[in-house]
C-alpha positions as CSV (number, residue, x, y, z in Angstrom):
1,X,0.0,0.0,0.0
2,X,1.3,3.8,-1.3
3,X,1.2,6.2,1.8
4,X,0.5,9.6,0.0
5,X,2.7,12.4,0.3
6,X,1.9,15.9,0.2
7,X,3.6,17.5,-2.7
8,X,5.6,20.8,-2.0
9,X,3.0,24.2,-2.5
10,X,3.7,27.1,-4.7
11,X,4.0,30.6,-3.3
12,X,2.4,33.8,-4.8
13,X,4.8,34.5,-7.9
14,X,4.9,30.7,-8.9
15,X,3.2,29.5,-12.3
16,X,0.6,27.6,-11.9
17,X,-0.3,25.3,-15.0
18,X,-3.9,25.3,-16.2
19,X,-5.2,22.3,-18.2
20,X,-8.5,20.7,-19.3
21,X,-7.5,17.0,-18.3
22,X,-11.8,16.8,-19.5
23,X,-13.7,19.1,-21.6
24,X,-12.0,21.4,-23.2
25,X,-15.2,24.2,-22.2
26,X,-12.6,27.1,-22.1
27,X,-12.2,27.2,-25.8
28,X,-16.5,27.4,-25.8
29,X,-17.4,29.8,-22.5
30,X,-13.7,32.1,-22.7
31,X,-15.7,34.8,-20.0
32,X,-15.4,32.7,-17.0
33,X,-12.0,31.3,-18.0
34,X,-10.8,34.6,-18.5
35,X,-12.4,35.5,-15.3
36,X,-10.8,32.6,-13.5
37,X,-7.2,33.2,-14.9
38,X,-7.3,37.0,-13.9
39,X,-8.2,36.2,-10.4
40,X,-5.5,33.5,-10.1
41,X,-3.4,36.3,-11.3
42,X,-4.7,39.5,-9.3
43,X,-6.5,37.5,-5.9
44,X,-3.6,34.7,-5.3
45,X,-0.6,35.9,-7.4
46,X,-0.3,33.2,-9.4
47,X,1.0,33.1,-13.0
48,X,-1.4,30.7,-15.2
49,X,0.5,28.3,-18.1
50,X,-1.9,27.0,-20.4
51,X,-0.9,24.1,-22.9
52,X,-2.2,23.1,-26.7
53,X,-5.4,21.3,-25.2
54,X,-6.5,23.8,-22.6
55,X,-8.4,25.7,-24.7
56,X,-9.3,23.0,-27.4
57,X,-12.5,21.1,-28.3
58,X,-12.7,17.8,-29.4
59,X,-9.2,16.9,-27.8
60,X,-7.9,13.7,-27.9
61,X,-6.9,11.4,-24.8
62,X,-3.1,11.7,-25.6
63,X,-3.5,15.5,-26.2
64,X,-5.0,15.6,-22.5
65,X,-2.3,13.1,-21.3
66,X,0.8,15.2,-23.3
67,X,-0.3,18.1,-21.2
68,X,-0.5,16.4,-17.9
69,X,3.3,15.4,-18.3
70,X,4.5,18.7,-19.6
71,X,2.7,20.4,-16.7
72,X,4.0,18.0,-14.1
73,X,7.6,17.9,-15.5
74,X,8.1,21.9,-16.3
75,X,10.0,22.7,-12.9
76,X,9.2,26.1,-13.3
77,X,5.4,25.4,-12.6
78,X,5.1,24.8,-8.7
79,X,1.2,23.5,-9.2
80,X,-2.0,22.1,-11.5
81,X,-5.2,23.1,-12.0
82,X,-8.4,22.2,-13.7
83,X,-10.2,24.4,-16.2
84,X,-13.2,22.4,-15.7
85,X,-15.0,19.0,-15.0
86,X,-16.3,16.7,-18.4
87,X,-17.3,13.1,-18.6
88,X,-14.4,11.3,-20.4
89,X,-10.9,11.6,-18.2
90,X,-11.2,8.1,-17.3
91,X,-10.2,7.8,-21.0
92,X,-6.5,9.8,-20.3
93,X,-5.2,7.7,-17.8
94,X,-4.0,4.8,-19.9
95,X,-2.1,6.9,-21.6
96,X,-0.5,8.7,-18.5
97,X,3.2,8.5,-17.4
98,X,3.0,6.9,-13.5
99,X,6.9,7.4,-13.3
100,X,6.9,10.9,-14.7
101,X,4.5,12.2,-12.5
102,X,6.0,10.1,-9.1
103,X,9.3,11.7,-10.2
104,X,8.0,15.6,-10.0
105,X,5.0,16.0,-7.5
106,X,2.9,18.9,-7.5
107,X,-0.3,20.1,-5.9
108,X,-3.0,19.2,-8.6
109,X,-6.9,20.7,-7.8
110,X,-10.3,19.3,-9.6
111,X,-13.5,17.8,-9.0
112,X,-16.0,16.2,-10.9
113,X,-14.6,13.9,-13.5
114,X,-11.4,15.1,-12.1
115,X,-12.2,12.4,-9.6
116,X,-10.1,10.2,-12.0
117,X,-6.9,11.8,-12.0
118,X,-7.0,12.6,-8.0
119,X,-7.6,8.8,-7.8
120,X,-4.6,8.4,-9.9
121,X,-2.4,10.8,-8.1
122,X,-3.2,8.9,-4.5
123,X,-2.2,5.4,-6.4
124,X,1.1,7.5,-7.3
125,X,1.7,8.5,-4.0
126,X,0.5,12.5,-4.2
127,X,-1.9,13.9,-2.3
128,X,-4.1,15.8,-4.3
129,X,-7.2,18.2,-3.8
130,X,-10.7,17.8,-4.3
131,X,-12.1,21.4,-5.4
132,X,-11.6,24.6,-7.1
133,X,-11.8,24.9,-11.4
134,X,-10.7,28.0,-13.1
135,X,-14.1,28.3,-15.1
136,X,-17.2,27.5,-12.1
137,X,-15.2,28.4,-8.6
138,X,-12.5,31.0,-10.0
139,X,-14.6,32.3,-12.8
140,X,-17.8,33.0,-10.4
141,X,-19.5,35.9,-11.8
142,X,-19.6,39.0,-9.4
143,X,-17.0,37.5,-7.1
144,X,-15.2,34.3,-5.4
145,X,-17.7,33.4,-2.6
146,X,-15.6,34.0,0.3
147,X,-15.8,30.4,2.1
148,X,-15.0,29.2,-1.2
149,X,-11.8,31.6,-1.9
150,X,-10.5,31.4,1.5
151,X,-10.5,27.6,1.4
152,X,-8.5,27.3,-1.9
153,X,-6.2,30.2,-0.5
154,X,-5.3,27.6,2.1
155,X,-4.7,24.3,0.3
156,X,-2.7,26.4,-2.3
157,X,-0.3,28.0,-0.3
158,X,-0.3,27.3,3.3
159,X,0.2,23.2,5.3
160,X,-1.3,22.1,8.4
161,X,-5.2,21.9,9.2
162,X,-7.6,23.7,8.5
163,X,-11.4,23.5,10.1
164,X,-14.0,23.1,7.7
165,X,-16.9,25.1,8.5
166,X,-21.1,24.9,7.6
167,X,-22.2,27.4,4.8
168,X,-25.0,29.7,6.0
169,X,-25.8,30.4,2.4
170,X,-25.4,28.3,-0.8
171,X,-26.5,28.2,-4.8
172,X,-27.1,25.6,-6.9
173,X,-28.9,27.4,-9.7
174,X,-26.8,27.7,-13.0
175,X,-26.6,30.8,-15.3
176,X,-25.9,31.0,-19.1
177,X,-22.5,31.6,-19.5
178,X,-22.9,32.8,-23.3
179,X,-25.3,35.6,-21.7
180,X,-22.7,38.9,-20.8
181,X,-25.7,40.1,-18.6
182,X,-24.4,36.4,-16.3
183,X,-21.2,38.5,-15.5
184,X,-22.7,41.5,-14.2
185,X,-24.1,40.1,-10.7
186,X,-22.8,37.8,-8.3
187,X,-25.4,34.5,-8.2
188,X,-28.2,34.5,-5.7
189,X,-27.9,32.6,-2.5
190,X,-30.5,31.3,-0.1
191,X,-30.1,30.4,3.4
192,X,-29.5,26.9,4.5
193,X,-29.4,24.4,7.7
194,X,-26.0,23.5,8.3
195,X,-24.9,19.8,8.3
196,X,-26.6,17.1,9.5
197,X,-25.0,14.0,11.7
198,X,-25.3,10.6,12.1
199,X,-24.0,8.4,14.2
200,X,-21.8,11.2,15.8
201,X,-20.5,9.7,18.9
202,X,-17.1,9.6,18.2
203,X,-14.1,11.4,16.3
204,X,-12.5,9.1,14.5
205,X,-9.0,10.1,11.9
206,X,-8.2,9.2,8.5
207,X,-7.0,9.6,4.8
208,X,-9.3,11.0,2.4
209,X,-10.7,9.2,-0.5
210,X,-13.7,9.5,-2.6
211,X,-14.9,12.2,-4.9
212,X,-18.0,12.1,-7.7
213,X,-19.9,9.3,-7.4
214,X,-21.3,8.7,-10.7
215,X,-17.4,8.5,-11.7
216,X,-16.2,6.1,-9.2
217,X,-19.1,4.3,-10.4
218,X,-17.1,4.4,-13.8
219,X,-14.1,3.7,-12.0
220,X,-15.1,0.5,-10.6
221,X,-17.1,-0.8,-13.6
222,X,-13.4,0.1,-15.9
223,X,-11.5,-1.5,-12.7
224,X,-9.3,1.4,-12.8
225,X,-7.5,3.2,-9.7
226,X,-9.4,1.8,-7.2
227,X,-7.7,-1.1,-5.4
228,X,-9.0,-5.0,-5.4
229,X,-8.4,-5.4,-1.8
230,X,-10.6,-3.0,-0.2
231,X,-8.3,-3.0,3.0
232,X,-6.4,-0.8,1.3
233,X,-9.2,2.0,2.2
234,X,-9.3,0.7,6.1
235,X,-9.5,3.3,8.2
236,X,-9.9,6.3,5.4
237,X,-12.5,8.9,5.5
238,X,-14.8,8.4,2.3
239,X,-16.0,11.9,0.9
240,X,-18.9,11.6,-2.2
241,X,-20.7,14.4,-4.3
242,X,-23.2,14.0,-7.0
243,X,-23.2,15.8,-10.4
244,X,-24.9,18.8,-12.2
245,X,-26.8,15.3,-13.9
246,X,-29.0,14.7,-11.0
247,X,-28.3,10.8,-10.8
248,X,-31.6,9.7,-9.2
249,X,-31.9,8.3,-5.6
250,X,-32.0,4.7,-7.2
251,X,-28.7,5.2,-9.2
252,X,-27.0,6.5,-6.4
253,X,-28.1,3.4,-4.1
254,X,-27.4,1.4,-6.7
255,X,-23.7,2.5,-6.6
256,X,-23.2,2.6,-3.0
257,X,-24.6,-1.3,-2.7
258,X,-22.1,-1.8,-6.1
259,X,-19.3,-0.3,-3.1
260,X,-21.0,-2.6,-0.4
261,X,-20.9,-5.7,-2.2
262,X,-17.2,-5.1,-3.0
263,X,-16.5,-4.1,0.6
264,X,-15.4,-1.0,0.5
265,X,-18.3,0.8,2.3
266,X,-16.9,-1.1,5.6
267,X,-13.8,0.0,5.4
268,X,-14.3,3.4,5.4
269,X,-14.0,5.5,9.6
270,X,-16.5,8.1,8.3
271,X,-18.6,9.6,5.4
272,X,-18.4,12.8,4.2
273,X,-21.6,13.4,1.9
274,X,-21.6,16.3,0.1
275,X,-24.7,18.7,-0.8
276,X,-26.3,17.6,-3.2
277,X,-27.1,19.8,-6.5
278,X,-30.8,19.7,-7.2
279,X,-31.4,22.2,-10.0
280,X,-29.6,21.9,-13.8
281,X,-30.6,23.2,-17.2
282,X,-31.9,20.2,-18.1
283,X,-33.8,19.4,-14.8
284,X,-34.9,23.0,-13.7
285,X,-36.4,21.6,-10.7
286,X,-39.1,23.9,-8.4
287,X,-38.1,24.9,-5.0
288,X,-40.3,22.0,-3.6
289,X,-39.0,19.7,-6.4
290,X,-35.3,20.2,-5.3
291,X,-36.2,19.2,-1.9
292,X,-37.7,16.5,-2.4
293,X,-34.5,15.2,-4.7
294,X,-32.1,16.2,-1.9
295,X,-34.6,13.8,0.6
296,X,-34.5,11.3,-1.7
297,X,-30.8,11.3,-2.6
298,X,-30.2,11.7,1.2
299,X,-32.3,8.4,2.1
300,X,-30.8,6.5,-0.4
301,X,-27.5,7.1,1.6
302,X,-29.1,6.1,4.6
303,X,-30.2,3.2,3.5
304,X,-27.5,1.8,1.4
305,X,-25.3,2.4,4.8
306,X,-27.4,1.1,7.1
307,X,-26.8,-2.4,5.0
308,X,-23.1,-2.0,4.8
309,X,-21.7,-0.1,7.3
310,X,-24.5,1.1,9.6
311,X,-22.5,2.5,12.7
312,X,-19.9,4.4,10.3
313,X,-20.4,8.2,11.0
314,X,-22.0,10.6,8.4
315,X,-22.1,14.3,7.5
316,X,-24.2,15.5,5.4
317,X,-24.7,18.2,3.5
318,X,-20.6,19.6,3.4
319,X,-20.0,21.8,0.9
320,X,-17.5,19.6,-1.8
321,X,-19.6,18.8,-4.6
322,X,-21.4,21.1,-7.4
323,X,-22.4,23.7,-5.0
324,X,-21.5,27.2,-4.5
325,X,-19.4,27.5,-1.9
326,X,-17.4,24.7,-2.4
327,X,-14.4,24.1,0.2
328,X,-11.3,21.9,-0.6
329,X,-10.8,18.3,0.5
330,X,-7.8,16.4,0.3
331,X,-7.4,14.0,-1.6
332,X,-5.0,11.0,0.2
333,X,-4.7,13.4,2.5
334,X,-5.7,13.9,6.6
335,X,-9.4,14.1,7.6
336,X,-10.8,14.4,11.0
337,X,-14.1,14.0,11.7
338,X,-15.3,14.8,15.6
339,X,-18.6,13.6,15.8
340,X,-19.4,14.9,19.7
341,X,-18.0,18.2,19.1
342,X,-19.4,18.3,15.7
343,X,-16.0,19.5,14.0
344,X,-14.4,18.6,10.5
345,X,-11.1,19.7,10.0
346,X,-8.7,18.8,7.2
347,X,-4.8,19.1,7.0
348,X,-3.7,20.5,3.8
């Protein structure tokens, strides 16, 4: 089993290299990349690198991969970004470098179907970090939310832990990003309850592991990057989010029995569940709708753990998926959760 390590950070004045490991969406929506490079610039004095796919549609897997090594291997660039999520990474990693990447470890930040390449990174030995993309959390219109820029602001540049704290306001509601008038006003929040614990009667330490669920879904059908023996995940703390397509409460206890049946949900010293995204384009769900998705998803949880792992401890509603704010996790990295003082704090 690979302990991870976490890889050396950059300070303000380092390049950071921005790639599109995914969809290459910046060369489709330029305003909130643009938006999201300036702020790396001007808000954390970073100096973005992009490579030939960053900006390009239609990219191939070994265009994705070629950039992955040159970003990894230029020793002038102290860390790695996203541009944005996609649905066809797992597709890169054949054709990545394991050596290349062991050899020159760097702080790489993504979520979604960047869930593959964290998952990669832990099996290489790096600790990597669930959150942040240039185009959705850098390219927010108005402004970075401030729980959201605070927490990459940490995991960028600073080591040691960090509490993670309950939003009292979130978004989930998307805005066209081929509309200008999108850019003019930061996104409308509404209030909401905190998290919600289960099984909270003890604190309990581990490595994080996890990420998008419908991907680890993918993951495990491909039998890539997640290990055969699930002891390898004893003792970890499992972190999940669900995507902007609204898997329905039957898909995602589908997958979570798929991980029981494998033994992994055992394994695991605590859950992480992240809030879950209830509105999309393509399922513009009422207030009451939403709701009753969020229910839904959240039973679906409950009832797949109560099968497989029913005195594990649960948080729900944390703020790492496709909600706005979105705090960093890392990946292979320290989690604690206290259940009785009700306390999550991460070491980045």
């Amino acid at each position: 089993m690979i302990t991870p390590v976490y890889p050396p950070k950059p300070s303000p004045g380092d390049r950071i290299a921005v790639i599109s490991p995914s969809s290459g969406l910046p060369g489709l929506y330029p305003r909130p990349f643009e938006l999201g490079l300036e702020r790396l610039r001007t808000e954390y004095g970073l100096e973005p690198v992009e490579y030939p796919a960053t900006r390009k549609t239609g990219s191939t897997p070994q265009e994705r991969a070629a950039d992955v090594h040159a970003a990894f291997a230029d020793p002038d660039v102290k860390a790695v970004i996203a541009s944005i999520g996609g649905d066809d990474q797992i597709t890169v990693l054949p054709y990545l470098d394991r050596e290349l990447i062991r050899a020159h470890p760097k702080p790489f930040f993504g979520t979604s179907d960047n869930t593959n390449l964290l998952a990669y990174l832990r099996n290489t030995g790096i600790v990597g970090y669930h959150g942040a993309s240039v185009m959705v959390e850098l390219g927010r219109p108005g402004a970075m939310d401030p729980r959201t820029a605070d927490s990459l602001r940490a995991a960028l540049f600073t080591s040691g832990p960090y509490e993670l704290r309950p939003a009292e306001r979130w978004n989930d509601v998307d805005r066209d990003w081929a509309d200008p008038a999108t850019f003019e006003t930061q996104p409308r929040t509404r209030p909401c309850e905190g998290w919600t614990w289960v099984n909270a009667d003890r604190a309990v330490e581990g490595r994080g592991w996890g990420g998008n669920l419908e991907i680890l879904g993918w993951l495990l059908m491909a039998d890539r990057e997640i290990a055969r023996d699930p002891a390898e995940y004893a003792g970890d703390v499992l972190f999940l989010e669900t995507s902007e397509e609204l898997p329905s409460a039957d898909e995602v206890f589908r997958t979570l029995r798929n991980m029981g049946e494998r033994g992994l949900l055992r394994q695991f010293s605590a859950l992480l569940m992240g809030r879950a995204k209830t509105w999309s384009f393509l399922h513009p769900n009422s207030p009451e709708e939403a709701a009753r998705y969020a229910a839904d998803q959240r039973e679906a949880v409950l009832r797949a753990m109560r099968i497989y792992a029913p005195d594990t401890p649960i948080v729900f509603d944390v703020e790492c998926g496709h909600t706005d704010p979105q705090v960093v996790i890392p990946y292979g990295g320290t989690i604690r959760v206290d259940g009785p003082a009700r306390r999550i704090t991460v070491t980045y």
